[in-house]
DRENTI-123096 format. One line per 5 residues: number of its first residue (from 1); their letters; for each residue x, y, z negated of C-alpha. Coordinates in Angstrom, 3 decimals, padded with zeros to 6 digits. Each point is the difference from the previous one (the first is absolute). Layout:
residues N
NUM = A = X,Y,Z  ...
END
This chain:
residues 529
1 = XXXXX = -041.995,-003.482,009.053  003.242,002.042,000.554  002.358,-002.892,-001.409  -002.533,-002.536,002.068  001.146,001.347,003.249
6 = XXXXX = 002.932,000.810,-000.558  000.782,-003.564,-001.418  -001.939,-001.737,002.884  002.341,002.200,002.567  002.885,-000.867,-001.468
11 = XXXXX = -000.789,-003.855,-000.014  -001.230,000.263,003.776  003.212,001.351,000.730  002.059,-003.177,-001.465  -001.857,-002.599,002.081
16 = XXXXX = 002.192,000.052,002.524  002.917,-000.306,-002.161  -002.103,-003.002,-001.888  -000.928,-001.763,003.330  003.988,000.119,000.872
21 = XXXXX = 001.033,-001.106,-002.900  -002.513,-003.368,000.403  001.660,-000.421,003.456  003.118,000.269,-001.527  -000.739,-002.469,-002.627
26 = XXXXX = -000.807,-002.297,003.038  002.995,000.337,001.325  002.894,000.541,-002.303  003.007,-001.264,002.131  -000.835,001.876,002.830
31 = XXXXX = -000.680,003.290,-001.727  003.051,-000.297,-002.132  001.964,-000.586,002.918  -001.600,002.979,001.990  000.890,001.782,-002.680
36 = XXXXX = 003.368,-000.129,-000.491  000.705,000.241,004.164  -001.727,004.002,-000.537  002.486,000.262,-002.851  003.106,-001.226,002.013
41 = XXXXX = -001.449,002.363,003.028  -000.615,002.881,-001.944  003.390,000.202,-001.467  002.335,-001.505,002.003  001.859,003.479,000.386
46 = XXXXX = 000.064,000.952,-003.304  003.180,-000.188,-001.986  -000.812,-003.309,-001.374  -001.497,-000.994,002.511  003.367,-000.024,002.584
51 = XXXXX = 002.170,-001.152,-002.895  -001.775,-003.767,-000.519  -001.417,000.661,004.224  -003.671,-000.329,-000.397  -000.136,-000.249,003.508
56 = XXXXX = 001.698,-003.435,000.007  -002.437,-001.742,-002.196  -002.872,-001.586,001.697  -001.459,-002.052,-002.922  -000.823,-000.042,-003.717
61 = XXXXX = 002.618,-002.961,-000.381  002.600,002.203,001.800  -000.836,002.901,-002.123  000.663,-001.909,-003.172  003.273,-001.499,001.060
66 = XXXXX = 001.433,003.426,001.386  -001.317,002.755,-002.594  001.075,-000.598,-003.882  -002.525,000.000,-002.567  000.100,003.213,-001.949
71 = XXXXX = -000.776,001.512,-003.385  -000.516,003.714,-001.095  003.463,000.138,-000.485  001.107,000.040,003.589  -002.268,002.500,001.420
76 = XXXXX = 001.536,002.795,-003.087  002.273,001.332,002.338  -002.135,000.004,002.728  -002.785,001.698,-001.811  001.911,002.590,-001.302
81 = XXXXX = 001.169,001.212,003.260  -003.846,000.155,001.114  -000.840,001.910,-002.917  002.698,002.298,001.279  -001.710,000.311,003.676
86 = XXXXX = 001.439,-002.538,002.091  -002.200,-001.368,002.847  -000.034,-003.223,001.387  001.685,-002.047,-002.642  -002.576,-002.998,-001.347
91 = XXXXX = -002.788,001.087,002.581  -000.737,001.934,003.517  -003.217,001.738,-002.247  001.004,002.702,-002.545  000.039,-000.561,-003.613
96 = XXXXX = -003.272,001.931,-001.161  000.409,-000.174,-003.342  001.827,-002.816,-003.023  -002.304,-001.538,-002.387  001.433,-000.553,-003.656
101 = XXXXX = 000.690,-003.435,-000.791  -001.906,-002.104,-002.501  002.603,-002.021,-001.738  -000.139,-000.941,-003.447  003.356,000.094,-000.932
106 = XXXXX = 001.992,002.430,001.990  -000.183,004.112,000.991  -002.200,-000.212,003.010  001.214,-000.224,003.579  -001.309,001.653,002.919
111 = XXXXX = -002.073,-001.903,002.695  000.659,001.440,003.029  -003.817,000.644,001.955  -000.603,000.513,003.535  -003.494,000.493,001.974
116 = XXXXX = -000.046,-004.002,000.837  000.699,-000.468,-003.297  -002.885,002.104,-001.389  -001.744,-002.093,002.846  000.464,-003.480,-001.119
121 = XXXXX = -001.073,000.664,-003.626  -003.180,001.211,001.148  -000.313,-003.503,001.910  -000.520,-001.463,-003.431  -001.697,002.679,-001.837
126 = XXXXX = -002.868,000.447,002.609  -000.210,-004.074,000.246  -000.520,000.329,-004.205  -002.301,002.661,-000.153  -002.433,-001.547,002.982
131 = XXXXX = -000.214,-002.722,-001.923  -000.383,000.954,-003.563  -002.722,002.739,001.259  -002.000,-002.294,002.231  000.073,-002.624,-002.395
136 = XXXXX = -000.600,002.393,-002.814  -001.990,002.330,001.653  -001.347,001.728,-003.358  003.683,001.356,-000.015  -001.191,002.462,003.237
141 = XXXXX = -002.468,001.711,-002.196  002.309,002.121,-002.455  003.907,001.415,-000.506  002.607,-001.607,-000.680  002.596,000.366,-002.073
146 = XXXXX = 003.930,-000.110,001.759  002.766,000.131,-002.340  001.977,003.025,000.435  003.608,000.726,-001.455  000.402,003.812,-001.618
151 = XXXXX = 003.422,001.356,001.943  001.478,000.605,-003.727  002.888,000.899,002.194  -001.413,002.476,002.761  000.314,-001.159,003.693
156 = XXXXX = 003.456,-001.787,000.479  002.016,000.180,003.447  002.544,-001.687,001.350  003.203,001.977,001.002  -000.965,000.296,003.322
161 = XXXXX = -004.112,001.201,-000.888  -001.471,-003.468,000.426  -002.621,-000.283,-003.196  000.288,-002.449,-002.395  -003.140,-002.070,-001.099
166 = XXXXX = -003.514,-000.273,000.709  -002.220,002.034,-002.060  -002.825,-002.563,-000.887  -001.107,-003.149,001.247  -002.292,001.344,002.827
171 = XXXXX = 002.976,001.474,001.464  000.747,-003.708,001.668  -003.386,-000.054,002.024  001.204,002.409,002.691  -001.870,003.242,001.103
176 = XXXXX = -003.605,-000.801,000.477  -000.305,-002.790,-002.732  001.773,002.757,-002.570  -002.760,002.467,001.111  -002.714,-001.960,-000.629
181 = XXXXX = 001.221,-001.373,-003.344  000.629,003.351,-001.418  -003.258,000.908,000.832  -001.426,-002.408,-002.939  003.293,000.158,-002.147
186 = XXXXX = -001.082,-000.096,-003.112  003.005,001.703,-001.132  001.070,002.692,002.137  003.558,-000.283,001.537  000.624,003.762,-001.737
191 = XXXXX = 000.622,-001.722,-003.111  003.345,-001.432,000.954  001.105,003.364,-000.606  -000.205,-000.052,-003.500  003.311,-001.070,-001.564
196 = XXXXX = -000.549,-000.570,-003.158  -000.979,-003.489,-000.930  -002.701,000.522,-002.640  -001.776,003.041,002.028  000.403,-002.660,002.879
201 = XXXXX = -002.264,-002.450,-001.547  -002.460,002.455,-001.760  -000.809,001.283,003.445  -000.456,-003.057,001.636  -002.041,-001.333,-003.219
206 = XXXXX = -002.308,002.714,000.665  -000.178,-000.484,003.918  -000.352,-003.388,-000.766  -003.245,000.624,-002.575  -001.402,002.270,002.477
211 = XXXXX = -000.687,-002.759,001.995  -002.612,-002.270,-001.522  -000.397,-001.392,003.324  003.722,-001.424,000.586  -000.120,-003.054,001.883
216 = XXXXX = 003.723,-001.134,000.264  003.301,000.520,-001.741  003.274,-001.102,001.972  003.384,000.339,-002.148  003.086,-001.752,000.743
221 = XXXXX = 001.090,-001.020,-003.768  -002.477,-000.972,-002.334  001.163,001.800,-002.989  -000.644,003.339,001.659  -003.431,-000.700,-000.294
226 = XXXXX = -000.045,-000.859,-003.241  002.476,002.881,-000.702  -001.978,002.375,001.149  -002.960,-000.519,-001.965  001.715,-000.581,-003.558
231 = XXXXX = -000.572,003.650,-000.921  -003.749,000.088,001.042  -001.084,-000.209,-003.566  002.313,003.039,-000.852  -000.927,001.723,002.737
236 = XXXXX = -003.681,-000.705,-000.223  -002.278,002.941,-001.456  003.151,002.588,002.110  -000.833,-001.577,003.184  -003.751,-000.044,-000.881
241 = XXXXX = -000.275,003.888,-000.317  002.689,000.485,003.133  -002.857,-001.954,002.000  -002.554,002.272,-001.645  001.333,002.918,000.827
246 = XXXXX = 002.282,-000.598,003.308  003.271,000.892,-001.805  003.002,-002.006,-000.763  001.264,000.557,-003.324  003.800,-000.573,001.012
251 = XXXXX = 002.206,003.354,-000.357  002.234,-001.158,002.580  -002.826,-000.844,002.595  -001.663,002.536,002.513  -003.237,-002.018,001.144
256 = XXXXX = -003.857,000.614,-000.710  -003.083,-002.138,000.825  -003.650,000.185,000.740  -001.603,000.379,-003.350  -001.911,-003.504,-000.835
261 = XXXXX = -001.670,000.711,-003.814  -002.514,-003.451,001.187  003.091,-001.870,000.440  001.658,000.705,-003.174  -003.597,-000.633,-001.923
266 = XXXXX = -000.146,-003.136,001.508  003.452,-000.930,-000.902  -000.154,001.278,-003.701  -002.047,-003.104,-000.232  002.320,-002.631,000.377
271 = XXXXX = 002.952,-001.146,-000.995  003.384,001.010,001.138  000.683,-004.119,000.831  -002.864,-000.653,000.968  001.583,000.131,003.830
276 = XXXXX = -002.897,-001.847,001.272  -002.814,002.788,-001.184  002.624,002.636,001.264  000.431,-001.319,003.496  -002.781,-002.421,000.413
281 = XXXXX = 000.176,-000.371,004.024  003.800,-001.008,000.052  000.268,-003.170,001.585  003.932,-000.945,000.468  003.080,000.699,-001.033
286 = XXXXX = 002.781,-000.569,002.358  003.136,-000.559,-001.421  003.376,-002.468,-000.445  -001.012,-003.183,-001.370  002.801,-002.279,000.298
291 = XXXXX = 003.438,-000.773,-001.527  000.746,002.484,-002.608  -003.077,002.091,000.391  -002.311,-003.285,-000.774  -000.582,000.456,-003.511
296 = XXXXX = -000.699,003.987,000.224  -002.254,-000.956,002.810  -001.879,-002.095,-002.861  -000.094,002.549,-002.500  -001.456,002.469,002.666
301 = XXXXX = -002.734,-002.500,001.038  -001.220,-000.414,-003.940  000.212,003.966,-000.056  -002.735,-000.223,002.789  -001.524,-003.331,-000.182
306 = XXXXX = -002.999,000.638,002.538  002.820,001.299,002.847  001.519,-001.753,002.493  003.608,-000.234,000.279  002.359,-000.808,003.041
311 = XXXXX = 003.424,-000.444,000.417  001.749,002.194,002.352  001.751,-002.602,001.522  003.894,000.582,001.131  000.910,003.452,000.040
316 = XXXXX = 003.541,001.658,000.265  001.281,003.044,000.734  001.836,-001.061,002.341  -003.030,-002.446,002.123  -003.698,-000.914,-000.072
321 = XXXXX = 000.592,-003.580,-000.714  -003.585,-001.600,-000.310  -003.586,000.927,-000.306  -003.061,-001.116,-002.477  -002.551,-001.348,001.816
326 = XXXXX = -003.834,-000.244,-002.059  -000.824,-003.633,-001.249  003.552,-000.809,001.049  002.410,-001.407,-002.788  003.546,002.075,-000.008
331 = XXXXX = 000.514,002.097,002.924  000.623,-000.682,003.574  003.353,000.961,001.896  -000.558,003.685,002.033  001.389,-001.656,003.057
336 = XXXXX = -000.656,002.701,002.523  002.169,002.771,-002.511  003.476,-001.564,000.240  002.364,-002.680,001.053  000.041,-002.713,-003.269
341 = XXXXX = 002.698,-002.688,-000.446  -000.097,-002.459,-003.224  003.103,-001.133,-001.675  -000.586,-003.566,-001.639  002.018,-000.679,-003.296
346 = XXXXX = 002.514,-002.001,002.719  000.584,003.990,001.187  -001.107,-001.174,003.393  -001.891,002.591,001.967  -003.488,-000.506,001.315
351 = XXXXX = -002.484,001.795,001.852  -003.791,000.727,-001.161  -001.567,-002.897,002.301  003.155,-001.907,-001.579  -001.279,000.320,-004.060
356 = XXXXX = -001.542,-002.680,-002.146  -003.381,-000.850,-002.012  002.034,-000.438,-003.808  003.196,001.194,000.535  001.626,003.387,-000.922
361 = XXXXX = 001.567,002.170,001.829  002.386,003.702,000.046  -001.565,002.484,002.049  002.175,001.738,003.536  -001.619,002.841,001.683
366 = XXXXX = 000.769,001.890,003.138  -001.711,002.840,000.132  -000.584,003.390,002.352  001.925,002.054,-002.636  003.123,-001.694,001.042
371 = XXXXX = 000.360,-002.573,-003.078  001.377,-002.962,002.432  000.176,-003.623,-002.013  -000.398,001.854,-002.960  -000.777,-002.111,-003.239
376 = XXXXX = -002.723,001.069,-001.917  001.172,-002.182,-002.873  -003.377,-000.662,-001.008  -000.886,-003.583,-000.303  -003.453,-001.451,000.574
381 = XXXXX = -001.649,-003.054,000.447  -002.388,-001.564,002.766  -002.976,-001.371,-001.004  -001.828,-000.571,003.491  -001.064,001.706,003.130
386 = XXXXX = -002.850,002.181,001.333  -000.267,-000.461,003.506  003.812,-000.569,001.003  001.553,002.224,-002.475  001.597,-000.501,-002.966
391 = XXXXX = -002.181,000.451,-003.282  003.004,000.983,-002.967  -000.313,000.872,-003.725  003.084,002.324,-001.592  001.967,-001.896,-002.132
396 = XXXXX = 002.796,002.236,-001.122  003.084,001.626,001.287  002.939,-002.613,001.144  002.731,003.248,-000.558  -001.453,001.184,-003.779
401 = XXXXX = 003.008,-001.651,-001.729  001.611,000.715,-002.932  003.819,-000.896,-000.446  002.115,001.991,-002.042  002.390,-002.833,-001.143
406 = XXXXX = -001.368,-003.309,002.671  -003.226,-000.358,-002.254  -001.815,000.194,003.645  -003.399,000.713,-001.756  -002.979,-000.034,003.169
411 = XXXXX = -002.857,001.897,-000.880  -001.868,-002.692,000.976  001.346,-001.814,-002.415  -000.392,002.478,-002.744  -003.430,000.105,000.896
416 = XXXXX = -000.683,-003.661,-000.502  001.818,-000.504,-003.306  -001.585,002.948,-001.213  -003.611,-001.188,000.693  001.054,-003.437,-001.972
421 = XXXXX = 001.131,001.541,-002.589  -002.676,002.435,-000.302  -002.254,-003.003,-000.065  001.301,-001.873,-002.662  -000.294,003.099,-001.945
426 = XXXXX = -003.585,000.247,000.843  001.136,004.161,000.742  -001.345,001.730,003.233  002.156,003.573,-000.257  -001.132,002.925,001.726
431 = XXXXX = 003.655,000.450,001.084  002.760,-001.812,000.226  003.310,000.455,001.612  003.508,-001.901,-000.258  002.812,002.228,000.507
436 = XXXXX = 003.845,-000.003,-001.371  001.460,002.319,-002.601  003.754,000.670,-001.263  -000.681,000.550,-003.803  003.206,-001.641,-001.348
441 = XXXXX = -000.919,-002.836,001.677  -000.797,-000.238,003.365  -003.490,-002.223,000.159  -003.608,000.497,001.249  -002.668,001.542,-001.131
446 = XXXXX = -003.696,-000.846,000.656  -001.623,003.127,-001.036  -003.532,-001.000,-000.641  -003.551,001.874,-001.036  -001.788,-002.610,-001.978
451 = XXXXX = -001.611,-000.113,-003.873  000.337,-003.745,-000.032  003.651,-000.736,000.077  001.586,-001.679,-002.231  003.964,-000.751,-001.333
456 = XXXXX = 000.602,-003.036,001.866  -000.768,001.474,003.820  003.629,001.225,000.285  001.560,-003.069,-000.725  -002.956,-002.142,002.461
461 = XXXXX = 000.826,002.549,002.587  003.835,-000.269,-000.156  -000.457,-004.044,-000.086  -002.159,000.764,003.228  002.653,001.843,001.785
466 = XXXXX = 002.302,-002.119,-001.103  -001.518,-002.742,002.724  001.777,002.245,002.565  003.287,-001.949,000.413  001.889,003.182,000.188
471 = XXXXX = -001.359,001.868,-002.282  000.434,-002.461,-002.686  003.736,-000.214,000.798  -000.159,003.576,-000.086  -001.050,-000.557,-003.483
476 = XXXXX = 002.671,-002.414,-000.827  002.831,001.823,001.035  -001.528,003.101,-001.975  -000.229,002.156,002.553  -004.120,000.537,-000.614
481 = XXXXX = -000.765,000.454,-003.611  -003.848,-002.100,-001.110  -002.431,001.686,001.101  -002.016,002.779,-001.590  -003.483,000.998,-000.200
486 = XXXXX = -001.100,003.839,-000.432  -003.546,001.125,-000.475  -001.223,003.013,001.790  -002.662,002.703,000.446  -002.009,000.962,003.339
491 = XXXXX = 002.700,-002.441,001.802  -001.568,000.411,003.423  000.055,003.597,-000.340  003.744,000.534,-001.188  001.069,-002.935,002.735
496 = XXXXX = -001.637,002.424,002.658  001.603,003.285,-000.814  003.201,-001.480,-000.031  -000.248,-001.041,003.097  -001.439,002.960,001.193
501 = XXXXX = 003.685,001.060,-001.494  001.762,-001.518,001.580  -001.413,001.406,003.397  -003.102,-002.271,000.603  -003.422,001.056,001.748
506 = XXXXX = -002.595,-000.052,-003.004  -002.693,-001.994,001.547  002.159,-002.500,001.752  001.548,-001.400,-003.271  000.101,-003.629,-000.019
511 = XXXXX = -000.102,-001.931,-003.346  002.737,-002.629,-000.757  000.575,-002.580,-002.639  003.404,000.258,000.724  002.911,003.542,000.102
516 = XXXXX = 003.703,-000.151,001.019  000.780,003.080,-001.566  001.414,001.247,-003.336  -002.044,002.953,-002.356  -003.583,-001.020,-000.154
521 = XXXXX = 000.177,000.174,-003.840  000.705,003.578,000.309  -003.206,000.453,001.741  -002.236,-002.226,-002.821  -001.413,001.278,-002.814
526 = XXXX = 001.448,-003.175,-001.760  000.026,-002.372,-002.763  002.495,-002.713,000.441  -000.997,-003.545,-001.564
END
């Protein structure tokens, strides 16, 4: 009854936020112009605010002729000097706190967050979980699981003392909602503090079996998932008697349990896969579904074939970009969070009333943290409307290029020629990445986990890649060697500490078909074909 009410509270207190949203979606020119006028308001006497006068602009068509559009890049400076203390620079509100990037291919950046920003992500989050709990209201009757990222690296500030990243995913749903969620956690927000990895996810294993009556899961990458329960099998008959008794059997760990011997017995009598007997009341799984996440999002859903699953829709660091609605295919644009604008494959720029059933588009936000025009570089697709707004489906990212010699390989690209491939092979590999290497030879590498492969993919792949105009003059000027295949073990594991490496925030991770950076062999346990 305790995770009833509080679950039922919690969903009374994001009506509002879902009956705005439908107005909203009713209105999407007028709302998106309303708000950009607060943003021009609010910081017209900032520092960048006076430089490109805010208080001269008087329309979203003004406001895209007289402020540049802007990537990461520009704001480094900037961001720095807020880091250092500076007031007043991207926005009247003070920075609160930066949020770690999410990019696949670079160190992370640092989002810069403010109250208003903190505001207009729970805009979408309260409109998604209205919906998925009134629509699935089974969901109200247990915990739920919220990914949470161990701080391998202890609390991080900036310069000036502003903290750096969020500490788990409820930490986006403001003051009361985060209350009310930790309440029915079903992993306690104490275990971010462990910093090692493998203690990390024995802990939360045995939170996680605690709880035979877990109702949801919400990750952001689908592999974490999956991750995380590889070493139940190992772990199986250790976590079994740490439920029994209340203990936890890692040395490094300092955390004890209620006692739960029935538990265990009842346990003991199934199989460690058997994730259906374990946690038989877990109804969805919320996770990313599209792009490069779409075939881990498969393999999840046979893992647990009797759970939902639903895409997460567009999320960045940097903007709440769209919402999944229930019984609604893709996910619909979060039109009361921030100002949108479009840009068309003619690089024209248009506004979210503007956008088009069938075409694709390159995402702009504006947002309260002081990102003005700022490209998102994530590409996505319309595929209809609900209500006035804009129903989109993530296609890939327009910037995730790699070009060491004017081969111009798109990841969207790589993605496509390496699902044909992969289908004339009749091979469906539990990872697979493209990435270059300088052995010798410069060339790249798909490094692949698979039992089925055979001699001739290398040569079908390079013939592939070879349809890229520039790449294959790339290849005839010698400049890219043919490329290589390499087998590998636990690929999706490896891929993710190396990331986490190179400075990324475990559970934000995304997958990619496609790297622009040099060493991944080093990081392989590889056997080169």
């Amino acid at each position: 009854m305790k995770a009833y009410a509080s679950n039922a509270l919690w969903v009374a207190s994001c009506l509002p936020g879902w009956l705005r949203f439908q107005r909203a979606a009713n209105r999407v020119e007028e709302t998106q112009t309303s708000l950009l006028s607060h943003y021009l308001r609010a910081n017209a006497n900032t520092e960048y605010g006076r430089f490109h006068q805010f208080d001269t602009i008087n329309s979203p068509k003004q406001f895209q002729k007289q402020i540049p559009l802007s990537t990461y890049d520009d704001y480094t400076e900037t961001i720095a000097r807020i880091g250092e203390g500076q007031q007043s620079v991207l926005t009247s509100e003070p920075v609160r706190m930066f949020e770690l990037s999410s990019g696949s291919t670079a160190a992370s950046k640092l989002i810069p967050y403010t109250h208003s920003l903190k505001v207009e992500f729970q805009r979408g989050i309260s409109t998604w979980i209205y919906n998925i709990y009134t629509n699935i209201p089974d969901l109200q009757r247990g915990p739920a699981y919220w990914s949470i990222t161990p701080l391998v690296d202890g609390k991080r500030f900036s310069s000036g003392g502003i903290p750096i990243g969020f500490e788990s995913d409820s930490a986006y749903l403001g003051l009361f909602g985060k209350l009310l969620v930790d309440s029915v956690m079903a992993v306690p927000n104490i275990v971010k503090n462990i910093s090692n990895v493998d203690s990390f996810r024995y802990v939360t294993l045995l939170c996680l079996l605690r709880q035979s009556n877990l109702r949801l899961i919400s990750v952001w990458n689908p592999t974490y998932l999956s991750l995380l329960l590889a070493p139940l099998t190992e772990w199986w008959e250790c976590l079994l008697i740490d439920i029994e008794r209340g203990t936890v059997s890692m040395q490094d760990v300092d955390l004890r349990f209620a006692p739960n011997p029935e538990l265990a017995h009842r346990l003991r009598k199934l199989d460690s896969a058997d994730y259906a007997s374990i946690w038989p009341r877990l109804r969805l799984i919320s996770c990313w579904m599209d792009g490069a996440s779409a075939p881990y999002a498969r393999q999840l859903a046979e893992t647990f074939p009797r759970v939902g699953l639903q895409g997460k829709g567009l999320l960045a660091t940097e903007a709440f970009v769209s919402v999944p609605i229930v019984g609604v295919e893709g996910s619909v644009l979060s039109v009361n969070s921030h100002f949108f604008e479009f840009i068309n494959d003619s690089g024209e720029s248009l506004l979210a009333h503007q956008i088009q059933k069938g075409r694709t588009y390159s995402v702009v936000v504006t947002t309260g943290g002081g990102l003005y025009r700022y490209q998102l570089h994530d590409v996505c697709e319309v595929i209809g409307h609900w209500k006035q707004s804009p129903r989109i489906r993530f296609i890939g990212k327009a910037d995730h290029i790699s070009d060491w010699f004017g081969e111009k390989l798109d990841e969207r690209f790589v993605a496509h020629v390496l699902e044909k491939v992969f289908k004339t092979h009749c091979i469906s590999p539990v990872f697979a990445m493209l990435a270059p290497e300088n052995d010798n030879c410069f060339r790249y590498v798909l490094f692949i986990e698979c039992d089925d492969c055979n001699e001739f993919l290398a040569k079908d792949l390079d013939k592939a890649l070879r349809e890229n105009f520039h790449y294959d003059y790339c290849r005839k000027l010698g400049q890219l060697g043919e490329a290589q295949v390499v087998h590998v073990t636990n690929g999706a594991g490896t891929y993710l500490r190396a990331c986490q490496a190179r400075g990324q925030k475990l559970g934000n991770i995304k997958p990619s078909v496609l790297q622009k950076t040099i060493g991944w062999e080093e990081w392989f346990e590889a056997k080169r074909e």
